[in-house]
C-alpha positions in Angstrom: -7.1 -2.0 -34.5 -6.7 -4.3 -31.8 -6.3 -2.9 -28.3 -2.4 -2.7 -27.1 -1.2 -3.4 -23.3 0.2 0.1 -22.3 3.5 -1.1 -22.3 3.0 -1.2 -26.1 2.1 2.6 -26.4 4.9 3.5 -23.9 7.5 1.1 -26.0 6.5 3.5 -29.4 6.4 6.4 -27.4 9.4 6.4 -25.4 11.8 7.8 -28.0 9.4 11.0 -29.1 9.6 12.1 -25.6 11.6 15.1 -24.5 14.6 13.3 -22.6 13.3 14.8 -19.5 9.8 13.4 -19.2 10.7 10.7 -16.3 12.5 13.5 -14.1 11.1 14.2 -10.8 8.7 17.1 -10.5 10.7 18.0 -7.2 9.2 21.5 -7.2 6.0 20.0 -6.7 6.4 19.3 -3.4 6.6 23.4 -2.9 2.3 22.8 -2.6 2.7 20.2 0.9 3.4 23.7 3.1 1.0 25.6 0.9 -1.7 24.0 1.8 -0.9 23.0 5.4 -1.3 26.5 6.0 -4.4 27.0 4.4 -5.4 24.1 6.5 -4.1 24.9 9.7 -4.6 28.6 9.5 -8.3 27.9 8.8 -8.5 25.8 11.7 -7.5 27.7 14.3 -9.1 31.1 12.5 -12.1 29.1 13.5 -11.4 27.6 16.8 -10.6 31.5 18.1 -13.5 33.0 16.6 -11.7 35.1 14.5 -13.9 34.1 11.6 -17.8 35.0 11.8 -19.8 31.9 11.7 -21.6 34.1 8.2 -18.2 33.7 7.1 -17.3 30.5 7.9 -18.4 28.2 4.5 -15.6 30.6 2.9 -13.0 29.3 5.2 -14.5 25.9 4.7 -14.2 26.3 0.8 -10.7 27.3 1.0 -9.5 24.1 3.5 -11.7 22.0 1.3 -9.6 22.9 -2.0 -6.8 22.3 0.1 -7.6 19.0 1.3 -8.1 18.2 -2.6 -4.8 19.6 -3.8 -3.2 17.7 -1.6 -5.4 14.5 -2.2 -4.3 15.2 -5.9 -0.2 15.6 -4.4 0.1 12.2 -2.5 -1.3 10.1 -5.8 1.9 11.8 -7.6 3.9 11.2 -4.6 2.9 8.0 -4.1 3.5 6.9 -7.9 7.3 8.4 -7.3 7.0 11.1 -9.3 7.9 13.8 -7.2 10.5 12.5 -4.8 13.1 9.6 -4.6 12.8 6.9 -1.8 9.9 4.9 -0.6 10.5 6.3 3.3 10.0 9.8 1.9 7.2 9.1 -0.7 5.1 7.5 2.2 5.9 9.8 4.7 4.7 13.0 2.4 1.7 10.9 1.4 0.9 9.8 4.9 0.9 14.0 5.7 -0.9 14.2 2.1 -4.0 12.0 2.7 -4.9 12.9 6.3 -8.0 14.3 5.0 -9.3 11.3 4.0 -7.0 9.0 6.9 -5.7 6.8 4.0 -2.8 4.9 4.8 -0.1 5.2 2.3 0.8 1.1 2.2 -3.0 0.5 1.0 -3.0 3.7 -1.4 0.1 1.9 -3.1 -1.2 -1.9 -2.7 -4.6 -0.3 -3.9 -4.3 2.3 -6.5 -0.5 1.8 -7.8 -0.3 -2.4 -8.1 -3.8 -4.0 -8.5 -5.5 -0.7 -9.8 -3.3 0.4 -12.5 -2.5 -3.5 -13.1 -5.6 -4.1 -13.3 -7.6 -1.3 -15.3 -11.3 -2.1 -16.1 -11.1 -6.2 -15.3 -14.3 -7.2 -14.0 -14.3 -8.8 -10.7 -10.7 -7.4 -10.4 -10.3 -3.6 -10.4 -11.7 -2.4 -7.2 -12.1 1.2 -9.3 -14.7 -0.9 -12.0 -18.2 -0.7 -11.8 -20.2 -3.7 -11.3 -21.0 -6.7 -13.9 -24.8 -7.5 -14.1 -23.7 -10.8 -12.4 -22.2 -9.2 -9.6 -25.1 -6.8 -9.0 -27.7 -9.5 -9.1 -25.9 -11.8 -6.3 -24.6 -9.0 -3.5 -27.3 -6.9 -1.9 -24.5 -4.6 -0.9 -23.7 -3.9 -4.6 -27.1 -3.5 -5.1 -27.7 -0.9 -2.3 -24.4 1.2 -3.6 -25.2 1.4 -7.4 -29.0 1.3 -6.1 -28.9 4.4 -3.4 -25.5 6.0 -3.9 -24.2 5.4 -7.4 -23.1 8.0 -9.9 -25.8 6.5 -12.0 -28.6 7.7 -14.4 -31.5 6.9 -11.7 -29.4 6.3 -8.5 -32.0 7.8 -5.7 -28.7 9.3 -4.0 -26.8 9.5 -6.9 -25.1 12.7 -5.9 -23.7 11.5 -2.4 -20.9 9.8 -4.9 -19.5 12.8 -5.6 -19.8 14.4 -1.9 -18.3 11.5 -0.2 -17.3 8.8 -2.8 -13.7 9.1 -2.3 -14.1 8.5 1.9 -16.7 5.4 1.1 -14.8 3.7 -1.4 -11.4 3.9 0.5 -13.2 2.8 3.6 -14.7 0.2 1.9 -11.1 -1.2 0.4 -9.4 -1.2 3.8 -12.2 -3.0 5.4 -12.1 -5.9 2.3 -8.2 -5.4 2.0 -7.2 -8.8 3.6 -10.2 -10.6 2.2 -9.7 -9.7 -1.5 -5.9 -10.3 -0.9 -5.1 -6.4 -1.4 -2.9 -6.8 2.4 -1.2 -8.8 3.9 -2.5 -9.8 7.4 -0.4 -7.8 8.6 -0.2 -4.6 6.2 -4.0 -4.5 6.5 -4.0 -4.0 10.1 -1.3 -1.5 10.0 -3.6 0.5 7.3 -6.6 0.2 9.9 -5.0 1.3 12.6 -3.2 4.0 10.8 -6.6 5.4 9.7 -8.5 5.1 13.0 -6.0 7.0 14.5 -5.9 9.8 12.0 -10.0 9.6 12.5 -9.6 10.3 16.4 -7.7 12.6 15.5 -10.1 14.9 13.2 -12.4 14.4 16.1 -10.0 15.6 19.3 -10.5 18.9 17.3 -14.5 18.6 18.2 -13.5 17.6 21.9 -10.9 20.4 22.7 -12.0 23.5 20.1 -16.1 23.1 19.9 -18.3 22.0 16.6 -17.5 25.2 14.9 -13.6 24.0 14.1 -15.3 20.4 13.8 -17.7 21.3 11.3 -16.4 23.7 9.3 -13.2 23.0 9.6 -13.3 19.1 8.6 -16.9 18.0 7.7 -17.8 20.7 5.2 -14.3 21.0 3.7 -14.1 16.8 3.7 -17.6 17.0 1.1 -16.0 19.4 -1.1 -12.7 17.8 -1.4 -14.9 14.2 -2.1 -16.3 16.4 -4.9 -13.7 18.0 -6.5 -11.4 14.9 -6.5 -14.9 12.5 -7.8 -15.6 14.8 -10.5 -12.0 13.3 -12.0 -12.0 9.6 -10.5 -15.9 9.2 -11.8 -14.7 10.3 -15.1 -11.6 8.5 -15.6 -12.7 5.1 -16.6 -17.2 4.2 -15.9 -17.6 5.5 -19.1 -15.4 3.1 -20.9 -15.5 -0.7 -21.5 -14.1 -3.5 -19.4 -11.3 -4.6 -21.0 -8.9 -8.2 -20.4 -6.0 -6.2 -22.2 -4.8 -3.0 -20.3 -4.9 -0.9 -23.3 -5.8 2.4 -22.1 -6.8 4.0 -24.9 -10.0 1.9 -24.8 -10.4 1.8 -21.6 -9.6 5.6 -19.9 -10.4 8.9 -20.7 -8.7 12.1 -20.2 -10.2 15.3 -19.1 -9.9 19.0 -20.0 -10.3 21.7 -17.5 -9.5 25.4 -17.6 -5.8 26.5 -16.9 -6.3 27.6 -13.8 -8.4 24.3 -12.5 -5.8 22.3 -14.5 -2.8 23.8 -12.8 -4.2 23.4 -9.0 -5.7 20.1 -10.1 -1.7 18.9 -10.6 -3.4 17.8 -14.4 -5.1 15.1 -13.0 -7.1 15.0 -15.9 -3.9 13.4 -18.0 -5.7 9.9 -16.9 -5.0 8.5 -20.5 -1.3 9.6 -20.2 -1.2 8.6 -16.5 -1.9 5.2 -17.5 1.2 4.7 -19.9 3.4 6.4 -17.4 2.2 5.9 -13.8 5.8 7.2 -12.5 5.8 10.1 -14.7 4.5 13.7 -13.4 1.5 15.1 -14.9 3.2 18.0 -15.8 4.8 16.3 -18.9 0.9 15.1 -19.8 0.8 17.6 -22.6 3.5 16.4 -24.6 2.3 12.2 -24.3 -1.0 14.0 -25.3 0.5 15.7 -28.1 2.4 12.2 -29.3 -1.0 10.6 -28.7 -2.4 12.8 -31.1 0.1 12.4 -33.7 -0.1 8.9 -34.0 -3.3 7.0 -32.5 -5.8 11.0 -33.3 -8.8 8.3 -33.6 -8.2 6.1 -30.6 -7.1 9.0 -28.4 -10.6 9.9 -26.0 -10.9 13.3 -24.4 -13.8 15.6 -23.8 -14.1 18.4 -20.8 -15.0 17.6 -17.7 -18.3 18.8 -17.0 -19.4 17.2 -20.5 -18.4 13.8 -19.2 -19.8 14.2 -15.9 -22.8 14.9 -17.1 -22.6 11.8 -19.2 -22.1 9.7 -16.0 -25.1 10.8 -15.0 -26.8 10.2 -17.6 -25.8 6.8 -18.1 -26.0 3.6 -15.7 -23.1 2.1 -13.6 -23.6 -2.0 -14.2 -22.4 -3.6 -17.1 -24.4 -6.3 -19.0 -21.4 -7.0 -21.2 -17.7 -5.8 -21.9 -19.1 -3.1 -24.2 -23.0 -2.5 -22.8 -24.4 -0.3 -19.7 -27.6 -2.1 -18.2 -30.3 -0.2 -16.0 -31.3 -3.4 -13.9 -34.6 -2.1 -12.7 -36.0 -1.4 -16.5 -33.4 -3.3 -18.8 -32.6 -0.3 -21.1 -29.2 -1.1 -22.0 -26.1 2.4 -23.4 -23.0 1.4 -25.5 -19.9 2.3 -23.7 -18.1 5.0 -25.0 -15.0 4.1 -27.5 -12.2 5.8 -29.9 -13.5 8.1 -31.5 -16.4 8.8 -29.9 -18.6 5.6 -31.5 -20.0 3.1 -29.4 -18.0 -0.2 -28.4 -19.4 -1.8 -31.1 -18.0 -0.4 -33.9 -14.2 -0.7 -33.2 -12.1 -1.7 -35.3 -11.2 -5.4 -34.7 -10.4 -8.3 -36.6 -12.9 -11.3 -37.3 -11.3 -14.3 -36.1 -10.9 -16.2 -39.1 -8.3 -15.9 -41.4 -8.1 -13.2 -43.7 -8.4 -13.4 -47.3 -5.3 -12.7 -49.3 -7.8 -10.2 -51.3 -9.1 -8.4 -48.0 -8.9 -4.7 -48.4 -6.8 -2.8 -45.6 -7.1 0.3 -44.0 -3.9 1.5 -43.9 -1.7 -0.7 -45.4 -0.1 -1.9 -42.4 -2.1 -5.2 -41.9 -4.7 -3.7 -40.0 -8.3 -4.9 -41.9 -10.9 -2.3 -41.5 -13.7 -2.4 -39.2 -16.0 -5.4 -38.4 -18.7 -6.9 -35.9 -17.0 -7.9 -32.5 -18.5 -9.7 -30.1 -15.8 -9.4 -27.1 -12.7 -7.1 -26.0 -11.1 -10.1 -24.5 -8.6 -10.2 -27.3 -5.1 -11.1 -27.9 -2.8 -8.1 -28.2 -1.3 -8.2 -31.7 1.9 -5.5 -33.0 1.4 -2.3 -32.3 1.0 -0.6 -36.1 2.7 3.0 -35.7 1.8 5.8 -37.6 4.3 7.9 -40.1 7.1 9.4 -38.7 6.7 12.3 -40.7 5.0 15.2 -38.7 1.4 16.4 -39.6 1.0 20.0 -41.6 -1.6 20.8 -38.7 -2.0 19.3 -35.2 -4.7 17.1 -35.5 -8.0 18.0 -33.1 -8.5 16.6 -29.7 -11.8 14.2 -30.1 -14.5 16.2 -29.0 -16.8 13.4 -28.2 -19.6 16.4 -27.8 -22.6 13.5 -29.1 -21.6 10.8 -26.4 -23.7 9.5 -24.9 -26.7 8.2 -27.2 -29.8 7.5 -25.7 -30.8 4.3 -24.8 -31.2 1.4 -26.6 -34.4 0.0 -27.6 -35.9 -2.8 -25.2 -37.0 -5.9 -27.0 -39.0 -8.3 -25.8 -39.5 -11.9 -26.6 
């Protein structure tokens, strides 16, 4: 099966939905004074003393999972899922992401247009890991993947999950007007809008001590970088670079506890947050449960600590579309695909013509699996499954064998 732009899935989709799917998950918004509190209240607990410095990294836990939740509240805000208007969307995500002094107008120009327009095209998606190409010519690229990288070998591999989400967002507003993200203008706006939410943070060091400083802002700021990495690094560097936006190739969804799930905002729904952008995560479940009826061997899912620990495991550069490349030794991993096989081995059409003979799979036109030497492929009809319900639900792909182990190095 070829892969589909999103709008494909979300055209076949649309009418299996409950009718209220696209509504505004207003009652989200009931989490913006929740954790305000937990912020604030921490702060000043520890500018007063009232905390014992023993005590402290429990303080700085708590503001830390609050500075995630609502990292996790102004990216549904910011989509328009949770309130009507642009004025009130950026003015809740502005309060939203002063942990990490993101401006709402480059979150939107970032994440929302050229991120989710953009999904895994190399030189394009400023969320893709590098090409090999890209690697070899920048020494900046080269220190990153090199020294901080969520890579299998990265010598400081495990500062991209304590402060990946401040170094990457830095990084975009400083290259914002260069790689046409901004305006002129709208990137100077975002700068100053996040050096001033910076001096900020820091009058709390200059009028309430370190103690506030530290453990109020620093330590919390590393665990919110991990908690919301542990999602953003699984969403998509295991999966191939892609020329068509199909993401069922190209994203993977998530599974946490209940509990994790319901703080988290089910921000692991990255699958279903890729057909709907606009659409709550709360309704994730039932895409995931459409998903699952129709496309069970395309549909990619696995928990979250298995495919963090796959992330790690693998490398971050991309030789080709469908192939992970350690530089420094030239071991190369498939990428992961549907159904938990390699890139390789999906199923897409030769290019030449078919046979009128040629056995098909399903007999919808779709011919059965074949060597490919490139996703850059031209989107074809989008075959739907039966209409008629399954006896049982079908199972979530486990993917519990991904990744493989390298492949073997030849040599001329």
């Amino acid at each position: 099966m070829l892969p589909q732009p999103a709008a494909a899935y979300a055209r076949s989709l649309r009418k299996h939905l409950p009718h209220d799917v696209h509504r505004r998950a207003t009652s989200r918004l009931l989490w913006l004074p929740i954790h305000l509190a937990l912020v604030v209240g921490g702060v000043a607990a520890l500018a007063v003393g009232a905390v014992p410095l023993g005590l402290a990294w429990l303080v700085s836990l708590l503001i830390g999972a609050a500075f995630a939740g609502l990292t996790f509240l102004a990216h549904e805000t910011l989509h328009g899922a949770i309130v009507k208007g642009r004025r009130w969307q950026r003015l809740i995500g502005a309060v939203a992401f002063l942990p990490f002094a993101i401006s709402p107008r480059l979150w939107v120009a970032w994440h929302n247009r050229v991120h989710h327009g953009r999904t895994q095209v190399p030189d394009s998606d400023p969320d893709a890991f590098p090409t090999l190409t890209a690697y070899r010519n920048s020494r900046f690229i080269r220190f990153m993947v090199d020294h901080v990288g969520a890579a299998r070998g990265a010598r400081g591999g495990v500062l991209a999950l304590l402060l990946g989400f401040t170094i990457q967002s830095t990084q975009v507003l400083l290259t914002a007007e260069r790689t046409r993200t901004l305006s002129r203008r709208d990137a100077r706006v975002a700068v100053i809008h996040t050096v001033l939410v910076w001096a900020g943070w820091l009058c709390i060091g200059l009028l309430w001590g370190w103690v506030p400083l530290i453990f109020g802002f620093a330590i919390p700021l590393t665990i919110a970088n991990t908690i919301v990495m542990a999602y953003i690094l699984t969403n998509h560097s295991l999966s191939p670079l892609t020329e068509v936006n199909d993401p069922l190739v190209n994203s993977l969804s998530v599974t946490v506890s209940p509990l994790v799930d319901w703080l988290s905002l089910g921000f692991g729904y990255h699958v279903e947050h890729h057909l709907y952008p606009w659409m709550s995560a709360r309704h994730g479940p039932a895409v995931r449960a459409q998903l699952l009826r129709r496309w069970p061997e395309r549909y990619q899912s696995m928990p979250l600590w298995r495919a963090l620990r796959a992330v790690y495991s693998t490398p971050r550069v991309y030789a080709d579309a469908r192939t992970l490349i350690e530089p420094r030794t030239g071991r190369t991993w498939p990428t992961l695909a549907p159904g938990g096989r390699t890139a390789s081995s999906i199923a897409i059409p030769s290019a030449a013509p078919l046979a009128a003979d040629t056995p098909l799979a399903n007999g919808r036109g779709v011919p059965r699996t074949v060597a490919v030497e490139s996703l850059v492929v031209t989107p074809v009809p989008l075959p739907i499954a039966s209409e008629a319900p399954p006896r049982t639900p079908p199972p979530r792909v486990a993917l519990a064998s991904w990744p493989p182990g390298p492949e073997p190095v030849t040599t001329e």
